[in-house]
C-alpha positions as CSV (number, residue, x, y, z in Angstrom):
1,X,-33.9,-12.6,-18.4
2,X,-31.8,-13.2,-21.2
3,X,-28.8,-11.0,-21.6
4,X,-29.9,-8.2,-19.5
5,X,-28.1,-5.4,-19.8
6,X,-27.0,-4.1,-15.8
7,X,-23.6,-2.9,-15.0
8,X,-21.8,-5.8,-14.2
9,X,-18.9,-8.0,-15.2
10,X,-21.0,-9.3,-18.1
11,X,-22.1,-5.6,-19.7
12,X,-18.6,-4.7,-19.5
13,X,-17.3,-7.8,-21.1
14,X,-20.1,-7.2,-23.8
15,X,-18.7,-3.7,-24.4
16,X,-15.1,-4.8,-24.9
17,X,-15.8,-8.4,-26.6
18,X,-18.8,-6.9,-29.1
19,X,-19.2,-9.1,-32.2
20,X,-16.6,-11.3,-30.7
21,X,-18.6,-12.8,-28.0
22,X,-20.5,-15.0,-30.4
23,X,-17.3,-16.6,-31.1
24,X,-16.8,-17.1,-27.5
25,X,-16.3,-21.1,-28.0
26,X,-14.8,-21.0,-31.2
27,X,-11.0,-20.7,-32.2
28,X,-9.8,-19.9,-35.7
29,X,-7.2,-21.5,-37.1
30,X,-4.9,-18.9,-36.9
31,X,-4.8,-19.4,-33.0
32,X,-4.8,-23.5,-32.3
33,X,-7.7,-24.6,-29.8
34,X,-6.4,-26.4,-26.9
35,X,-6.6,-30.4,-27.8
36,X,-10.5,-31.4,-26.5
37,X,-11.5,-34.5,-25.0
38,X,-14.6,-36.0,-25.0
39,X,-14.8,-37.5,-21.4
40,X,-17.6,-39.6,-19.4
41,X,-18.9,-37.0,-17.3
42,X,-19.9,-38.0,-13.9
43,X,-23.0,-36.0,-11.2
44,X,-22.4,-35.5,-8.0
45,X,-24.4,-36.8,-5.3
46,X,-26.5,-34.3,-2.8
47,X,-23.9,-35.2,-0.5
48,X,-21.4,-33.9,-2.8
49,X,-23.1,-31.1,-3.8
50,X,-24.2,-29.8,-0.3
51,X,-20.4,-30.2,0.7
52,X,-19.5,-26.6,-1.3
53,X,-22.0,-25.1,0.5
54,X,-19.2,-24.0,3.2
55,X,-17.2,-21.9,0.2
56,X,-20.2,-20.6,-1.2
57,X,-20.6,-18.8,2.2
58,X,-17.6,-17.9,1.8
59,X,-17.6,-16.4,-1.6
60,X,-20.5,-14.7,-0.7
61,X,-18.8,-12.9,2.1
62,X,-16.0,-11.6,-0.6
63,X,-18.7,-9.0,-1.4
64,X,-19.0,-7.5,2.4
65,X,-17.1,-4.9,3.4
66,X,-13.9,-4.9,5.2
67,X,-15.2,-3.8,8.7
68,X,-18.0,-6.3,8.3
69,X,-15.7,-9.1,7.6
70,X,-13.3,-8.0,10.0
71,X,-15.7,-8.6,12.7
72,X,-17.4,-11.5,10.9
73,X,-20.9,-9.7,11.2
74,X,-22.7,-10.7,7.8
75,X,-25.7,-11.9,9.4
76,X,-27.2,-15.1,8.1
77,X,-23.6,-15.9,5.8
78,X,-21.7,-15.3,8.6
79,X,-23.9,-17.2,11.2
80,X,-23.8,-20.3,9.2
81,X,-20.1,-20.2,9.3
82,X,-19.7,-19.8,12.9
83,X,-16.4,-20.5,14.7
84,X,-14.6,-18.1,11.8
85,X,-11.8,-15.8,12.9
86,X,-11.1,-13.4,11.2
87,X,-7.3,-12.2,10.6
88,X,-7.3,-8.8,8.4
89,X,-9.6,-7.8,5.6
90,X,-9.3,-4.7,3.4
91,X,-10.0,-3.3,0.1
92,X,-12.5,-0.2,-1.0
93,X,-14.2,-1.8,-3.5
94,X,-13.1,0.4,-5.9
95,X,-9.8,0.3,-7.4
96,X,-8.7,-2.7,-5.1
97,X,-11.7,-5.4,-4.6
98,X,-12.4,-6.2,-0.8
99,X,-10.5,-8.9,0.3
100,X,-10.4,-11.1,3.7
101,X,-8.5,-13.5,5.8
102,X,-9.2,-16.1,8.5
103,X,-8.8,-19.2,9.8
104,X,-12.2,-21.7,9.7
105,X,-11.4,-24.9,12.2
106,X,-14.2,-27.1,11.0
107,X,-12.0,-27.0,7.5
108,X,-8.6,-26.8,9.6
109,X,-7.7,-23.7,7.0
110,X,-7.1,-20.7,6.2
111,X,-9.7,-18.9,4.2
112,X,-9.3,-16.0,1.6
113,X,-12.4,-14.6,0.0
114,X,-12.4,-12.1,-2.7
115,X,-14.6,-9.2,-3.7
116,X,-16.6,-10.3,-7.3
117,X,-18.2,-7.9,-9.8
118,X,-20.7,-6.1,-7.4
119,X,-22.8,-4.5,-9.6
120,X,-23.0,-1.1,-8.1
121,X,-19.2,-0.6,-8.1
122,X,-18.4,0.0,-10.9
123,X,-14.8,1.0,-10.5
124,X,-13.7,-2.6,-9.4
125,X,-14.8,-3.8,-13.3
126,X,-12.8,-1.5,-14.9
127,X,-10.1,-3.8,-15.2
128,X,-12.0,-6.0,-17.7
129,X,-11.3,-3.5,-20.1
130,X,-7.3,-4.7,-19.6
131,X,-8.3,-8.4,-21.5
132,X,-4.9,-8.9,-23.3
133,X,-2.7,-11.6,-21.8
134,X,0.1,-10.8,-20.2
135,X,3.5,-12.2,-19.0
136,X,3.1,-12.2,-14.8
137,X,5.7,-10.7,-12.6
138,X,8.4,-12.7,-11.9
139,X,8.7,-11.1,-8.6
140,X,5.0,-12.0,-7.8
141,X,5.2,-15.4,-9.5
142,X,8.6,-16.5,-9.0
143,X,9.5,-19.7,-11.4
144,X,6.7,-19.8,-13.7
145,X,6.9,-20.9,-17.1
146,X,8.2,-18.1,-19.8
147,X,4.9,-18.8,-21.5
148,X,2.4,-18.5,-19.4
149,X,0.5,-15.3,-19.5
150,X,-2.4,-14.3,-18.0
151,X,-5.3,-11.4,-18.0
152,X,-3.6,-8.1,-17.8
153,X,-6.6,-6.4,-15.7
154,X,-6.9,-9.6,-13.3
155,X,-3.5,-9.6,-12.6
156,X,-3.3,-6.1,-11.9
157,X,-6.4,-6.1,-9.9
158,X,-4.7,-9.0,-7.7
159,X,-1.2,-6.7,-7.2
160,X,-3.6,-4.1,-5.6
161,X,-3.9,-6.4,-2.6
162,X,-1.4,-9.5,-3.0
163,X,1.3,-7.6,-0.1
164,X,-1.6,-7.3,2.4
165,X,-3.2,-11.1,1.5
166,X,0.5,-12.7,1.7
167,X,1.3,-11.1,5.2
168,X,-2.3,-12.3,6.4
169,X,-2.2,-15.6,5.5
170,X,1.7,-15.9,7.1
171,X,0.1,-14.2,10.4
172,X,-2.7,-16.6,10.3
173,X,-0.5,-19.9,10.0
174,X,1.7,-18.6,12.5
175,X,-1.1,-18.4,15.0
176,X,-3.2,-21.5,14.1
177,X,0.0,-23.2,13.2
178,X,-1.4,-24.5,9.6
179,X,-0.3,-24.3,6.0
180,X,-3.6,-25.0,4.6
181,X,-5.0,-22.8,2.2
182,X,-8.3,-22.6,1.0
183,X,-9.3,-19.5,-1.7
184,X,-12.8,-18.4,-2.8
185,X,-14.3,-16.0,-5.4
186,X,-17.2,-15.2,-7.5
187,X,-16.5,-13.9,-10.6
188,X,-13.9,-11.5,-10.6
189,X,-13.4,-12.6,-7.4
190,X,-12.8,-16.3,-8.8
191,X,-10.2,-15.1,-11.0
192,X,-8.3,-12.9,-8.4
193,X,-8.7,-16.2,-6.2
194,X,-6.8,-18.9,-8.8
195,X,-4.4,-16.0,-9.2
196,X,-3.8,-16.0,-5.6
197,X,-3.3,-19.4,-5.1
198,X,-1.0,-19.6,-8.2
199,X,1.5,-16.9,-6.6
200,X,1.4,-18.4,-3.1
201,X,2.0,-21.8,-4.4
202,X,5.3,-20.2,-6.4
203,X,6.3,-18.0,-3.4
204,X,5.7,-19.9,0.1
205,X,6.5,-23.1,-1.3
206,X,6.0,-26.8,-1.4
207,X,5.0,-27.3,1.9
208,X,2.0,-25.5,1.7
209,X,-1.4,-27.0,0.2
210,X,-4.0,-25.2,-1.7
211,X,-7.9,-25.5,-2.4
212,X,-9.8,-22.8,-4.7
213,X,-13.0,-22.9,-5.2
214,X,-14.4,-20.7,-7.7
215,X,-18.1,-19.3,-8.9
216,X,-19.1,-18.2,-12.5
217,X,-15.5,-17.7,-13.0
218,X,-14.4,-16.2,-16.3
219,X,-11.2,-17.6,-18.3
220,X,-7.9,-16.0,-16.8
221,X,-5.1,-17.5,-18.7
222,X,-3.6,-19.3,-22.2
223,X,-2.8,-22.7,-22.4
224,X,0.5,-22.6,-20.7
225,X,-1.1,-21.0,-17.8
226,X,-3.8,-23.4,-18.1
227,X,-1.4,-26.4,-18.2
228,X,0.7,-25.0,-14.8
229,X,-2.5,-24.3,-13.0
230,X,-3.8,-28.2,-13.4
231,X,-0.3,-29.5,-12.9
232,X,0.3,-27.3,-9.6
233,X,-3.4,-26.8,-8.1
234,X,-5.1,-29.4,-8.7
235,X,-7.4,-28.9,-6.0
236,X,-9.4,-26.3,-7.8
237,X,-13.2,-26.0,-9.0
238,X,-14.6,-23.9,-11.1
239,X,-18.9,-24.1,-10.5
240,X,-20.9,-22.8,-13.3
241,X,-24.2,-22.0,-13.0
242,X,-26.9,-23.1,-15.8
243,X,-26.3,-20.2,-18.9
244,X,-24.2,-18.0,-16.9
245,X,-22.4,-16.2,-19.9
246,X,-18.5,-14.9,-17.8
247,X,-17.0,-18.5,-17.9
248,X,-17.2,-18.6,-21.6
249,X,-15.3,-15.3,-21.4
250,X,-13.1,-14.2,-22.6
251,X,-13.0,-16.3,-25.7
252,X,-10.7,-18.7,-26.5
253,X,-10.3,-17.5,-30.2
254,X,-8.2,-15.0,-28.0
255,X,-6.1,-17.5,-26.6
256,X,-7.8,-18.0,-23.5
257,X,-8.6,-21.6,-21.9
258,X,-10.5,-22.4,-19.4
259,X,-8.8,-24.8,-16.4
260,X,-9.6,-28.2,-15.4
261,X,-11.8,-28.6,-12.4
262,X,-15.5,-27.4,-13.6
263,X,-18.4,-28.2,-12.0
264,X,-21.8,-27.1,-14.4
265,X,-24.7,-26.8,-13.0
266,X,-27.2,-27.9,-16.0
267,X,-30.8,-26.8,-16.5
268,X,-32.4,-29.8,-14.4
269,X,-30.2,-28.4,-11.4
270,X,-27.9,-31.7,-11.3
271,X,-23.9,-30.3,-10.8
272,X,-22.1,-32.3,-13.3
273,X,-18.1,-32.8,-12.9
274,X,-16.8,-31.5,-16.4
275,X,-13.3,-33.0,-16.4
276,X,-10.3,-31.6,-18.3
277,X,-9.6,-28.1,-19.9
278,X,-12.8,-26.1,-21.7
279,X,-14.6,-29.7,-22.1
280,X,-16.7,-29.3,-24.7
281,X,-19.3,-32.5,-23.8
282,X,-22.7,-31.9,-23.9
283,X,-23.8,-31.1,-19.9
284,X,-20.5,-28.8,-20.0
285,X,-20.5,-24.9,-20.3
286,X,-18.8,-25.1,-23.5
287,X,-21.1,-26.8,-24.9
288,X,-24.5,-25.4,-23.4
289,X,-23.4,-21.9,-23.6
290,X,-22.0,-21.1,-27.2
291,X,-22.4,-17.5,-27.1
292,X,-23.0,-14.9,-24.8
293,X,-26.3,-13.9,-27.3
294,X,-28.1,-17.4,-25.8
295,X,-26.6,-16.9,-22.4
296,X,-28.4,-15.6,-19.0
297,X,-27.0,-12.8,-17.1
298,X,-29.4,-14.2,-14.4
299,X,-27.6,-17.1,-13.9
300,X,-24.3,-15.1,-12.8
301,X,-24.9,-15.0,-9.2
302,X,-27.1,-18.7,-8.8
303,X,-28.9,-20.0,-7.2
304,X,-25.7,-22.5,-6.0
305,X,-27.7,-25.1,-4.3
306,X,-30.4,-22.5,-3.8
307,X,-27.8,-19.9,-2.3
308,X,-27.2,-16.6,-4.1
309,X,-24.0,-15.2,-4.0
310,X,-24.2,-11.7,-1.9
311,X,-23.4,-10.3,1.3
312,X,-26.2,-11.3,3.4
313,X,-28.1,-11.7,0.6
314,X,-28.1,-7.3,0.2
């Protein structure tokens, strides 16, 4: 379906971004595109690909709620990742997105999921409205560079949970003795994830290493941000699926660039490393999704390697 019109992430974007969507991948020259590279782009092997399917589990937990995560009790998702413990999990799926933490031994980490843009709650999108960037906390982001801003509703949506997150992951490396970090997300969720891991990075310090993975994620940051987040987590994909329209958003004509690190998944289903900031090659999102108006909604949630992203697939 092309562009279908549910209440999700993408309808709200729609709403706010109106006739700006179709410049989604265009900057005027009042607002200077970030420099773009033309770079050989590279496919992944099966082997490759099948090895994300662990954090697309993941993400897909990120929509359950708190008492199922709590007692890791998703069914099939939760099966296939047996030998999780679970630490804390809360949220309401409202006004703060759910949220969980554990430790998974076969990755020697500790996981956070995030809550995406379920499409029944429509409480937890209201944030998108909030797309302005915005200078981060200091006290939640300790050190980062004066310019860097970030989406005001993303970041706010991440301070609804970032005191409960922060003393789960310290429990969890105190009892599994690790400083491993691994964060997942789908949409929203993949934004509140990078946010995350940016914060953490700035606040526990340099000791401790960090992996996001991230599905259908939109845009969360300008340049500056952009620039810190490859510098400082450089272990960080973003996988987007065929026409999915939210990682072209919000446009970059309003100062928003996507990070390094995507992964697209093109039309013939081959997951093609995109290498450097909003690469614009052909085989990249950029390029194969120019506007939301030839975009599919029904791309936003997969399939990933033929897995949807949902709580036991409900």
């Amino acid at each position: 379906m092309r562009f279908s019109a549910h209440a999700s992430f993408i309808q709200l974007s729609t709403l706010f971004f109106g006739y700006l969507a179709g410049l989604a991948s265009a900057a005027p020259a009042s607002v200077p595109a970030p420099a773009l590279v033309e770079r050989q782009l590279t496919v992944l092997s099966s082997a490759e690909v099948e090895a994300f399917t662990p954090y697309t589990l993941f993400a897909s937990a990120g929509y359950c709620t708190p008492n199922i995560t709590l007692t890791w009790s998703c069914g099939t998702v939760c099966d296939k990742l047996a030998g999780f413990k679970p630490v804390a999990s809360g949220g309401n799926g409202g006004s703060v997105q759910f949220w969980y933490v554990g430790y998974y031994p076969a990755l020697s980490s500790i996981v956070v999921g995030y809550q995406g843009t379920k499409l029944d709650e429509i409480q937890a999108l209201i944030t998108v409205a909030d797309f302005a960037l915005t200078a981060p906390s200091q006290t939640l982001f300790p050190g980062l560079p004066s310019g860097a801003q970030a989406h005001g509703g993303f970041l706010n949506a991440y301070a609804g949970s970032q005191a409960s997150v922060l003393a789960a992951v310290q429990s969890a490396s105190s009892t599994y003795g690790t400083k491993k970090i691994t964060l997942v997300g789908h949409s929203l969720g993949a934004a509140l994830a990078t946010i995350s891991a940016a914060s953490m990075k700035l606040r526990l310090g340099s000791s401790w290493t960090f992996k996001v993975v991230g599905y259908g994620q939109p845009r969360v940051g300008n340049q500056a941000w952009v620039t810190w987040v490859d510098t400082n987590l450089p272990d960080l994909n973003r996988i987007n699926n065929k026409d999915d329209p939210v990682p072209i958003l919000p446009g970059r004509f309003l100062g928003y660039v996507g990070s390094d690190g995507e992964i697209h998944i093109r039309d013939d289903n081959a997951w093609v490393n995109c290498p450097g900031d909003d690469n614009t090659s052909a085989g990249c999102t950029v390029h194969d999704v120019g506007s939301i108006l030839v975009a599919n909604t029904d791309d936003h949630l997969g399939p990933y390697n033929g897995l949807r992203i949902r709580c036991n697939g409900v």
